[in-house]
C-alpha positions, 0 to 999 in steps of 0.5 A, a space after each residue: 642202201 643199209 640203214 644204220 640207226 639215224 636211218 630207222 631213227 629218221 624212218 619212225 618219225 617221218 612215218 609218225 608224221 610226215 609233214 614235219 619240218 626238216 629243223 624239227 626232224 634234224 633236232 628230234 633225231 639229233 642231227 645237224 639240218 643239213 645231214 637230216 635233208 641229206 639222208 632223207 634225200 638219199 632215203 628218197 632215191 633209194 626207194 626206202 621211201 616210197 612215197 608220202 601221204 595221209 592217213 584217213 579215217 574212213 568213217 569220219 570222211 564217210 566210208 563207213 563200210 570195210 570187208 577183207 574180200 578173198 577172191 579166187 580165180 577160175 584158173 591162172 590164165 595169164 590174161 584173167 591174172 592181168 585183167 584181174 590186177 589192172 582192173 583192181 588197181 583201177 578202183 578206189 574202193 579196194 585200199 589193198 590187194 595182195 596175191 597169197 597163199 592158201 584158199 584164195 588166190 587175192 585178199 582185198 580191202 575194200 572200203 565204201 559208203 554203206 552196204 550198197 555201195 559194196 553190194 554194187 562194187 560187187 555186181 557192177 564190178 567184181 563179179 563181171 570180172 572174167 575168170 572170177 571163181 569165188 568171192 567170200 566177204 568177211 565184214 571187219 566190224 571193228 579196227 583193233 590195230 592198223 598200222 599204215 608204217 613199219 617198225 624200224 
């Protein structure tokens, strides 16, 4: 699907809030309301749009603790790569895993209650994991930019 600009037009506002009325969207982008449910379907089915969801902030719910957590594993045995993904997939407290480049082989976000609860996703959890080398902690003592959408 190519998008043209009514497209990225009805992107930016349902990134900025996604719980907006289908009129509202229509008459913010300019459209008629039943062209706007009609692309927003189609950006739905495409897979453009993923899915819908809240953003939380997590100190106010809580979660006051986050760390960007580089883990590096022994060697790239296919079943230490797919327990490693399934098992992280499986815990709440990591909000986002990506495979890269560079020193290590994952960085994770990790968000919990306090310095314990993370101590504890780390010895219950991550450092009984097999195939685990290293793991490096980098605590994020303050969010400058978190942008949860992406420019279109």
């Amino acid at each position: 699907m190519t998008l043209d600009k009514h497209d990225r037009a009805l992107l930016r506002e349902l990134q900025q809030d996604c719980q907006i009325s289908n009129q509202a969207l229509a008459d913010r982008v300019g459209l008629s309301a039943s062209v706007c449910w009609r692309r927003v379907n189609a950006l739905e089915k495409s897979g453009i749009i993923r899915r819908y969801s809240a953003i939380i902030d997590g100190t106010a719910a809580g979660m006051g603790f986050q760390a960007v957590v580089y883990v590096t594993l022994t060697r790239h045995e296919s079943s230490h790569l797919q327990n490693f993904i399934a098992a992280v997939e499986r815990r709440e407290e990591v909000l986002e895993c990506l495979a890269t480049t560079g020193d290590a082989d994952y960085h994770l976000r990790v968000i919990c209650a306090d310095l314990a609860a993370y101590n504890r996703f780390l010895e219950d959890f991550l450092f009984q994991l097999p195939g685990i080398a290293n793991v490096k902690t980098n605590l994020i003592l303050k969010e400058i930019k978190s942008q949860a959408y992406i420019a279109v």
